[in-house]
C-alpha positions in Angstrom: -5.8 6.9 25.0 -5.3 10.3 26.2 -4.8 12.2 23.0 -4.2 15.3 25.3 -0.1 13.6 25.7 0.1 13.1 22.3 3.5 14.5 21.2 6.4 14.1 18.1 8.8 11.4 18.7 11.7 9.5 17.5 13.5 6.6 18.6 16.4 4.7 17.1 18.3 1.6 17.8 21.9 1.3 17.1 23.1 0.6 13.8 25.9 -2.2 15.1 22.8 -4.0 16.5 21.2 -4.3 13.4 22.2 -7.6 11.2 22.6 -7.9 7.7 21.0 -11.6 6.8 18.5 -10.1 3.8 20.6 -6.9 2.6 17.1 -5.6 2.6 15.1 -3.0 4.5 11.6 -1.6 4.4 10.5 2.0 4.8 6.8 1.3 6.5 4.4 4.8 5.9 1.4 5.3 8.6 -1.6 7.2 9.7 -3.8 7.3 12.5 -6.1 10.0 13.6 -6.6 8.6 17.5 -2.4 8.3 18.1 -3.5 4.4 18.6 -1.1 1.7 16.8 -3.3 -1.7 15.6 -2.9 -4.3 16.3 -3.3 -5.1 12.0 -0.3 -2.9 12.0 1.3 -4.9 14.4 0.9 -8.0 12.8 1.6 -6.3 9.3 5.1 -5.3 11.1 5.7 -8.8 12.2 5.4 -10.3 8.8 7.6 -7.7 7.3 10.5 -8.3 8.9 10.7 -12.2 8.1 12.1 -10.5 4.6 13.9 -7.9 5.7 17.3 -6.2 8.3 15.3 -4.0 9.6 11.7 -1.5 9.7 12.0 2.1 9.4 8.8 3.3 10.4 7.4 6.4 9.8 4.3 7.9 10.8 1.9 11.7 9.7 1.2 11.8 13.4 1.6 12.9 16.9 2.1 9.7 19.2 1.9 8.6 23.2 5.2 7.3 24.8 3.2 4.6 26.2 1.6 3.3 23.1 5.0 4.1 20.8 6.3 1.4 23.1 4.3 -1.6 21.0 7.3 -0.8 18.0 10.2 -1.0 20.0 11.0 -4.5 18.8 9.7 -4.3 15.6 11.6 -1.2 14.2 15.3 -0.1 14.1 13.9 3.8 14.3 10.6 5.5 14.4 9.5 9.4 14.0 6.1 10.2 14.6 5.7 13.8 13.3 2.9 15.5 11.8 4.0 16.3 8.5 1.2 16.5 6.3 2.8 15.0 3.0 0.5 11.3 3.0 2.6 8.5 2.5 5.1 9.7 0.4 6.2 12.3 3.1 6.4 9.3 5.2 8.6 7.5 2.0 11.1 10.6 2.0 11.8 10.6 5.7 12.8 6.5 5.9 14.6 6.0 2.4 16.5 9.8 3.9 17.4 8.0 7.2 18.2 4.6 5.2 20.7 7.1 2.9 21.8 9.6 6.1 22.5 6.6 8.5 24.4 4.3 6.1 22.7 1.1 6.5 22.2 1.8 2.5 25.5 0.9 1.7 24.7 -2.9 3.1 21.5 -3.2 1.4 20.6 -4.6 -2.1 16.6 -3.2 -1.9 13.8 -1.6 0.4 10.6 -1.7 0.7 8.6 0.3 0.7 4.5 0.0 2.5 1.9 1.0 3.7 -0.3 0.7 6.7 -3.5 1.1 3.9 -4.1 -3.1 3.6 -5.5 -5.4 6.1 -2.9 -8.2 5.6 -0.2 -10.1 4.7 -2.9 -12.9 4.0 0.0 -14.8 2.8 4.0 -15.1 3.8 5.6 -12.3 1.9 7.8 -14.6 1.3 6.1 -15.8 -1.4 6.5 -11.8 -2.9 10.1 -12.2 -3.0 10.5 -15.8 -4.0 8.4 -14.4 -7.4 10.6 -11.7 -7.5 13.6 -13.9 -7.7 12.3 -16.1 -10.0 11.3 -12.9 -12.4 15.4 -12.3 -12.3 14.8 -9.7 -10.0 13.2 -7.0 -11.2 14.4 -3.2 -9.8 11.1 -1.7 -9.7 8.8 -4.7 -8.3 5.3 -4.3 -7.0 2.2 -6.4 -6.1 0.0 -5.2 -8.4 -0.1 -2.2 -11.1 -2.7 0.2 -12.1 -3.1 0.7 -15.9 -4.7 4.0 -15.7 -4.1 7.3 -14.5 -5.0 10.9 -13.5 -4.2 13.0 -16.5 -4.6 16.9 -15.6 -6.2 19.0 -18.2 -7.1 23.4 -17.9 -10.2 22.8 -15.7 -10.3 19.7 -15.0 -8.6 15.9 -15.2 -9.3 12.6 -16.7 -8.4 9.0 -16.6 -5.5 7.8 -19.6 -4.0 4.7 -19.7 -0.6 5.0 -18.1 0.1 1.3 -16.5 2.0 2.3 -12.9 3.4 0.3 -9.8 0.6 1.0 -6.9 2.4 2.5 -3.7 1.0 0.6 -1.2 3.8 -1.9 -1.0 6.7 -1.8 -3.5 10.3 -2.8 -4.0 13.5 -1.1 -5.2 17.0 -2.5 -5.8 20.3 -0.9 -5.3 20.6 -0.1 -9.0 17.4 2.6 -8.4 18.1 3.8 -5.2 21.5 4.7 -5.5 20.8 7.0 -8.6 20.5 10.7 -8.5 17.5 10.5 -10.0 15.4 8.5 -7.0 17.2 10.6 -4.8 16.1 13.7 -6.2 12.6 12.5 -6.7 12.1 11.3 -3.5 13.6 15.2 -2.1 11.4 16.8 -4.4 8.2 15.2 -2.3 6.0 17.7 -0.5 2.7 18.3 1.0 -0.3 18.8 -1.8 -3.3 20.1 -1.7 -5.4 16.7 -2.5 -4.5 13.1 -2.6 -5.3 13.1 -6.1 -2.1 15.6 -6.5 -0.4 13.3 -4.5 -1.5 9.9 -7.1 -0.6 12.2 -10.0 2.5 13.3 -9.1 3.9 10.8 -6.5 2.4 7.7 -7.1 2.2 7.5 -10.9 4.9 10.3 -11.2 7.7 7.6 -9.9 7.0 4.7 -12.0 6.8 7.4 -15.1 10.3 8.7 -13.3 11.9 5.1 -13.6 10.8 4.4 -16.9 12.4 7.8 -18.2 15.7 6.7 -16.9 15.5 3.4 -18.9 14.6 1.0 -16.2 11.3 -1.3 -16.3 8.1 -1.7 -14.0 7.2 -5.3 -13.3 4.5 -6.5 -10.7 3.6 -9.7 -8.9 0.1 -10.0 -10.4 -0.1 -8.6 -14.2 -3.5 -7.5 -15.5 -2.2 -5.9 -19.3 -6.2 -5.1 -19.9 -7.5 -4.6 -16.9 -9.8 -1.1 -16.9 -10.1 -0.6 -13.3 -8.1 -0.4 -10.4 -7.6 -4.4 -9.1 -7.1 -3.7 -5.5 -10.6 -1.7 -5.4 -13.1 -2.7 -7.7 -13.7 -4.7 -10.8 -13.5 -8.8 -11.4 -9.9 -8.8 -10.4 -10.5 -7.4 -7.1 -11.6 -10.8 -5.8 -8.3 -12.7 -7.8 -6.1 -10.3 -5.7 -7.5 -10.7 -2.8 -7.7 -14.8 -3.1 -4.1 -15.2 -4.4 -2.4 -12.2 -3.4 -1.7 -10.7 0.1 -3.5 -7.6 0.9 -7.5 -6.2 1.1 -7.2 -2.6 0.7 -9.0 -0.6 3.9 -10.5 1.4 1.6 -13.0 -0.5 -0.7 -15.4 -1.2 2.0 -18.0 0.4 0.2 -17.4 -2.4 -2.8 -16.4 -5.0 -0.9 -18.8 -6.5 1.9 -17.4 -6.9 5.4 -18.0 -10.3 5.4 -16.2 -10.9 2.8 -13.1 -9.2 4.5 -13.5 -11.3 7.3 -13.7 -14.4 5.4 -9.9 -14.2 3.9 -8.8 -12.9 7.0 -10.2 -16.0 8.7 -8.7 -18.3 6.6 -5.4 -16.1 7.1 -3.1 -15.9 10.1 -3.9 -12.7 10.7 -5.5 -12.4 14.3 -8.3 -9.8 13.6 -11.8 -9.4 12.1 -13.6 -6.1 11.0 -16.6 -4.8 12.4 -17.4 -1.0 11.1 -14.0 -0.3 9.7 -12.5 -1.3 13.2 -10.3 -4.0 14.5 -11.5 -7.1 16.6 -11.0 -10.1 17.7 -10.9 -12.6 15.5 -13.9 -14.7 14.2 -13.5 -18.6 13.7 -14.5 -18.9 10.1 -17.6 -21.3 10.9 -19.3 -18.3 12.2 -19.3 -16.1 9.4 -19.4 -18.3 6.4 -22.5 -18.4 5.7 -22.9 -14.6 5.9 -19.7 -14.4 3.7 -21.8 -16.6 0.6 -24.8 -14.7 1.0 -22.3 -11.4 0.6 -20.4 -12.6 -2.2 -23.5 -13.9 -4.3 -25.0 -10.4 -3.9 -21.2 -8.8 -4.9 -20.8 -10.7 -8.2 -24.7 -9.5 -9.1 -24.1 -6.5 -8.0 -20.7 -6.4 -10.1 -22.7 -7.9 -13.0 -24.3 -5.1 -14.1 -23.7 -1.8 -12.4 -23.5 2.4 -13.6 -21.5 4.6 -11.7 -19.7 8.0 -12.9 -16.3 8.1 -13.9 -15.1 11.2 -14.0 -15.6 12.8 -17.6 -17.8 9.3 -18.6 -20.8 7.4 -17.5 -19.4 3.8 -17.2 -21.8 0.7 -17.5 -20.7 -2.3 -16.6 -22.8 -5.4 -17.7 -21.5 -8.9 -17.4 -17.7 -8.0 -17.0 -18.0 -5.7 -20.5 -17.6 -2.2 -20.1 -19.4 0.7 -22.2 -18.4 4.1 -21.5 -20.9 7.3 -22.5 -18.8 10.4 -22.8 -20.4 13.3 -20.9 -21.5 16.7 -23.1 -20.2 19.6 -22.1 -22.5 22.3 -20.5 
């Protein structure tokens, strides 16, 4: 890839082309630092639109022509910009498009994900079959987080504030059509750290919803889970097994070999080696690395210290014992 050509780009199909079977579309957020499109993200795209119209796909880069090409058939409109706002810059600009084009006024939800998850493991299907059954919840994610980033004078620490994790979530009309999502989403813009961005974005919109009377529901439901389940703690492995995503970014707590055991047993036609997509390994070849991993993950997770912002969290046997830190 010559990252010399690398340019801002949009590209949009016509709006009588696009049909109306689900009433649904998704706003897709992305990131890459080479201008190179995966082919994870290609087979993420792929899956997404078996529930959906149509992928509006947004990315906080600079792209090549050439390698824009790969979304042509998997998006009605892409803009590659460098905009600096992380994924929620990237939510703004598709739900804006959604609203400015009017292909709102046919739909009954979006979606809205990220290009942060190796996955779908599973048909996401399956997400919106649970939603149904759930009478169809109007804020709807995969799994929530029941702490949050509380900001103090000096400094900030962890509170229990149960909210819908952004990496892929779902809205019905009865949100999206309010002034109050409308002005929220307007109201994103670029922060100084991605902790801003949790606190304000992330947590801010499911703390938005609930002001305005409306309820958070998720596919998976820890109510006393102390950790985040899509990066560390004993339900990391639960989400993983029965869910549809592995986060890219707990490779430090979760062994490669362990990725690339669900995404063997998945459809999805990679492996990781180093953080980077290959080809796909056949699942005899890595299983008996992957029990070897996981027996040294669950001792590992049996008993383990690590900071935690203002505490000193110890973790024996699934029970945890937090120290508070004196102040200097």
């Amino acid at each position: 890839m010559d990252e010399t050509n690398l340019k801002s780009l949009i590209k949009t199909k016509s709006i009588e082309n696009i049909p109306s079977i689900h009433r649904r579309y998704a706003v897709f957020a992305s990131y890459t630092s080479n201008g190179i499109i995966g082919n994870d993200v290609v087979f993420y795209l792929r899956e997404l639109n078996k529930i959906t119209d149509g992928i509006v796909f947004i990315a906080d880069n600079e792209i090549n022509e050439e390698e824009a090409k790969k979304l042509d058939d998997l998006t009605i409109y892409y803009k590659f910009e460098r905009h600096n706002e992380y994924d929620f810059g990237s939510y703004k600009r598709g739900f804006l498009y959604l609203k400015e084009s009017g292909l709102l006024n046919n739909a009954n939800e979006i979606i809205f994900a990220n290009d942060s998850c190796y996955g779908p493991l599973k048909p996401l299907d399956k997400f919106i079959k649970k939603w149904e059954i759930e009478n169809k919840p109007d804020f709807y994610g995969i799994t929530v987080n029941n702490y949050g980033i509380q900001y103090g004078k000096t400094t900030y620490t962890m509170v229990k504030n149960p909210h819908i994790q952004s990496y892929f979530f779902m809205v019905t009309k009865s949100i999206f059509e309010k002034d109050f999502f409308v002005n929220f989403m307007n109201s994103i813009k670029s922060e100084n750290s991605k902790n801003s961005v949790i606190y304000k974005y992330e947590i801010g919109l499911s703390d938005e919803i609930k002001k305005n009377n409306f309820k958070i529901a998720s596919y998976f439901i820890f109510k006393n889970e102390k950790e985040n389940p899509t990066l560390i703690g004993k339900k990391l492995l639960y989400t993983i097994r029965n869910g549809f995503f592995i986060k890219k970014t707990p490779n430090k707590h979760l062994p490669e070999n362990i990725i690339n055991y669900y995404l063997a047993k998945s459809k999805c036609p990679y492996s990781i080696e180093k953080g980077n997509v290959t080809e796909k390994k056949p699942l005899n070849k890595i299983i008996f690395k992957y029990i070897l991993s996981k027996i040294l993950f669950i001792l590992k997770n049996s008993f383990n210290v690590r900071n935690s912002f203002n505490d000193k969290l110890i973790i024996i046997f699934g029970m945890h014992i937090r120290i508070k830190r004196k102040n200097k």
